[in-house]
Structure formats: structure tokens, C-alpha cells
N, C-alpha and C positions, 0 to 999 in steps of 0.2 A: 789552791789550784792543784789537782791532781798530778803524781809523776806519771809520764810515759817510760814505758821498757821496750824491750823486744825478747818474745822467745824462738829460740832457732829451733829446728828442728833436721837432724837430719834422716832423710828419708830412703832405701836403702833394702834391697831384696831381690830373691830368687825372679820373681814377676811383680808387676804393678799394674794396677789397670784404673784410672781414673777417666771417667767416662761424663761426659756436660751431656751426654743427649744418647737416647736409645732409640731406636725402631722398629716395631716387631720383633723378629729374632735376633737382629745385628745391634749387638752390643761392641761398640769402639771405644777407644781411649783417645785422650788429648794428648800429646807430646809432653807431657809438662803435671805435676800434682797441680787440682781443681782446688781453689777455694773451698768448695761445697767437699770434699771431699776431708782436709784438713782440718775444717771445722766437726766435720763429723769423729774426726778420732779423737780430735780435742774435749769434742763433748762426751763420745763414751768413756774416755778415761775420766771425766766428773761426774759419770753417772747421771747424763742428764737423757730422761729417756725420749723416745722418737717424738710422739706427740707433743711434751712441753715447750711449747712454742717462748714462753717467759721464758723461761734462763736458755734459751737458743739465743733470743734476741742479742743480748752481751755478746756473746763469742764473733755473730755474726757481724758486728758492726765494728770488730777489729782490721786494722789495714791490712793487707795479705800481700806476701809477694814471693817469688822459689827464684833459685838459681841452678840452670842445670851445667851439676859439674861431671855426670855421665850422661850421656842423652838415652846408652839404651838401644836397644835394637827393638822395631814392632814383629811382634810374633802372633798368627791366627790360631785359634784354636776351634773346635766342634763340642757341642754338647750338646746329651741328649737324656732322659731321664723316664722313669714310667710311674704314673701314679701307685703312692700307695697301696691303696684299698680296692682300687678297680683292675691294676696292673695296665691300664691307658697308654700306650706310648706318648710323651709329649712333644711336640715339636724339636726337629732339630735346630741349635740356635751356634749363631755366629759368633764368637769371640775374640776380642784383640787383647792382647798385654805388651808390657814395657818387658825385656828380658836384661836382668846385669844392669839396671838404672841407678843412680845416685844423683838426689835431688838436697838442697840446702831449700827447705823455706820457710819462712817466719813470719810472725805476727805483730802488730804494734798496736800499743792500747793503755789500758789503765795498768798501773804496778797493782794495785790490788787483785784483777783479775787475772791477771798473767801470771801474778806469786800462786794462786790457786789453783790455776792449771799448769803451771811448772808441778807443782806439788802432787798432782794427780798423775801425772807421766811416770811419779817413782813409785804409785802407789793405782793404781789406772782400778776403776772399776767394772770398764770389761776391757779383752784385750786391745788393741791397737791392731789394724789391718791396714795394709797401700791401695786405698778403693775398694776393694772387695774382700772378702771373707778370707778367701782363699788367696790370699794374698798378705801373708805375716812380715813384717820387717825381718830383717837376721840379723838386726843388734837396735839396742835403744836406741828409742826416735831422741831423744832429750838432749839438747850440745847445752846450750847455757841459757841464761837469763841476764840480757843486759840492762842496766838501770839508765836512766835517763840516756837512753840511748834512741836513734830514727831507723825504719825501716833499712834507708840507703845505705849508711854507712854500715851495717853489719853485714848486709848480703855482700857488699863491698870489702869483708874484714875475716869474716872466719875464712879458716885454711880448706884450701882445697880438699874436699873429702874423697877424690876420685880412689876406688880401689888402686891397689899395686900394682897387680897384672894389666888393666888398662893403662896406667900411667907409663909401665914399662914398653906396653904396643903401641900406645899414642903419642906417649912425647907430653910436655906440658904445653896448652896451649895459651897462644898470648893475652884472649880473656875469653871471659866466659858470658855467656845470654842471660840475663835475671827480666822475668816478665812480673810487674808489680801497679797495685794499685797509685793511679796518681794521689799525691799532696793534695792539700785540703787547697793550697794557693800555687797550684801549679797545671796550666793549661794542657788539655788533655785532646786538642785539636786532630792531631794523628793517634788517639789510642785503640784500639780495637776494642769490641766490646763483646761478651761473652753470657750467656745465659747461667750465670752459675753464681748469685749470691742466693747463699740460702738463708730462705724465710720459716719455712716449716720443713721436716724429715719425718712428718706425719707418715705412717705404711700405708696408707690406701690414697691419701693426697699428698706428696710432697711437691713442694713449690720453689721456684727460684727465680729472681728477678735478674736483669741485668747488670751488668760490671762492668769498667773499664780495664784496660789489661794497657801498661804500658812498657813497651819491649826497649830496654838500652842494654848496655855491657860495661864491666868491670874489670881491668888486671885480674890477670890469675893469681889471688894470695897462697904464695906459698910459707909454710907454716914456717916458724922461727927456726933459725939454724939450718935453713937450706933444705930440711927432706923436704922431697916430694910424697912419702907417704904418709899415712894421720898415724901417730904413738899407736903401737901394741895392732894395730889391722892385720887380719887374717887372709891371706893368699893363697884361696884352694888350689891355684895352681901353681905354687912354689915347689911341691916335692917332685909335680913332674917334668919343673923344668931343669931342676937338680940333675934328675935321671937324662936329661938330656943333653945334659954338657959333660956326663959321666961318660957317654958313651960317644962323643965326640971325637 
């Protein structure tokens, strides 16, 4: 019998934009990292390219679930671009992102697959992006690999990742939202359902079937020893708060 793992992931940057559905120009995001989305940085860091529908199939049939320990502000943006070789102007198009988001979410599945896209995260064969291109993480996606371990009980375990400066404006809160695929024996009567398992990432047909999305909450885990920040995290806005108690 196969062991089951989990790998966490923390998720974490400038902007984010996970998008289940586009239309025309309006490109939106969903509150929260997509399945279809996750899986897709999982797979370019194994190098598994867009059409190979085989070795998609694996990644896709892993359990999925995030915890949002920063939710993130939505932020609009415009674009607008001109062809190449015609100089064409193209349509202007609609944009949303997550701005200062920090997401926990992970996967459950076999240890052999999981050892192997753990291993690809330290070694990725294209970069890692949060939904979109233009959207880079600002530090490894990769927290750990738990061994016989369940989706719940991690999203449930690892330490709040909230940056400093939100935790310092927010306060800790008393828990947090984790939206996750139901259990294989667990009733799924209230789950919502979501257009975002992906099937193919084909470029001209990519395909996604539906999902169940079950929304509960967890205690806030704060990390051993009482911080509320995560070891060594960088505080772009430490030196100016410095500067302001300086001149207080």
C-alpha cells in the first residue's frame, strides 16, 4: 500500500492573480490560489510541458487545499499591447490581482510523487509564478514535506506565515479560512463547486472539469515559542517604521 505525504507550499508576493474563468478582456482572480493554478507551477517545476496530458494526469488527481493566512487586498489593472510586426493596437483588457497576499496550500498524494515534485521545487525547470507570468513569488514556494501525514491536519499545523507588518496592523487572528477538497469518505452536501480541476494545459485547448471546494477554519497556529513572525522574514517596512518612532 502506498504512503501518503503532504507538500506545503507557501505562496507569497508583490501581486498574485489566480483566475477559474476569463471573458473577453476581463481577466479576474479568485480570492484564494486555484487548483488549476498550483498544479500548473507544480508541473513547470517538473518540466512537464503544456500538452503532456500523461504526466499532468498524476499531479492532477492529488487532493488540494490553501489556507488564507493573508487574504490580500484586490487590486484592478489595464493593459494594453500593439502587435509586433503590424504595430495593431490590441484591445484594452481588464485586470485584477491579489496585492501583499500570503496563501499556505498543499497537496496530498502518493510519497513517491510528492518526493519528486518536492525535489523539483529546489531545482524547478522553469520558474515558479502566483497565476501569471508576471507574478513571481518573493521567496520559495517549498515549506516542507510531511510523511504519512492528511491534507487537514497540516493546513491545521504549519505556522502562520502572515508577513510582520500585517501581523503588527492586524493583530493575530483567532483562525483562519482553509477551503479544501473533500475526503474520499466525507460528505460533501454543502461544498461549492468550482470549474478548476485541471485536465489538459494544452495552449490552444485547455480544459478543466469541476471540483468540490469545502470551506471550514482552523486556530491560528502560532509558531513554537510564541512569535507571531516566521524565523528570519523580511519587513519592507521595518526601517520606516523605525524612522517613525525616531521622530516621535
Amino acid at each position: 500500500m502506498s504512503r501518503t505525504d503532504v507538500l506545503a507550499l507557501r505562496l507569497a508576493g508583490p501581486l498574485q492573480s489566480w483566475g477559474a474563468s476569463s471573458r473577453f478582456t476581463r481577466r479576474t482572480t479568485e480570492s484564494a490560489p486555484t487548483k488549476s493554478g498550483v498544479i500548473g507551477l507544480l508541473a513547470s517545476a517538473a518540466g512537464i510541458e503544456r500538452g503532456d496530458d500523461t504526466n499532468l494526469a498524476p499531479l492532477a488527481g492529488l487532493r488540494f487545499g490553501v489556507r488564507l493566512d493573508q487574504p490580500g487586498t484586490r487590486i484592478r489593472d489595464f493593459h494594453t499591447a500593439h502587435h509586433g510586426v503590424t504595430g495593431t493596437s490590441m484591445p484594452l483588457s481588464e485586470r485584477f490581482y491579489l496585492a501583499d497576499a500570503v496563501f499556505v496550500a498543499a497537496v496530498e498524494g502518493d510519497h513517491v510523487l510528492l518526493t519528486g515534485l518536492h525535489d523539483a521545487l529546489h531545482a524547478p525547470a522553469y520558474p515558479p509564478y502566483l497565476g501569471r507570468r508576471s507574478c513571481p513569488p518573493s521567496e520559495p514556494v517549498d515549506l516542507q514535506r510531511y510523511e504519512d501525514a492528511t491534507l487537514e491536519d497540516v493546513l491545521a499545523s504549519v505556522p502562520w506565515q502572515a508577513s510582520p507588518w500585517y501581523r503588527n496592523r492586524h493583530g493575530t487572528p483567532r483562525t483562519l479560512t482553509v477551503l479544501r477538497e473533500a475526503a474520499a469518505n466525507e460528505p460533501a452536501q454543502s461544498a461549492d463547486v468550482l470549474r478548476d480541476q485541471p485536465v489538459s494545459f494544452d495552449a490552444v485547448h485547455r480544459r478543466h472539469a469541476l471540483r468540490t471546494v469545502v470551506t471550514t477554519a482552523v486556530p491560528t497556529p502560532i509558531p513554537a515559542g510564541g512569535s507571531s513572525s516566521p524565523e528570519g522574514a523580511h519587513d519592507p517596512l521595518a526601517a520606516l517604521e523605525a524612522l517613525e518612532n525616531e521622530s516621535a
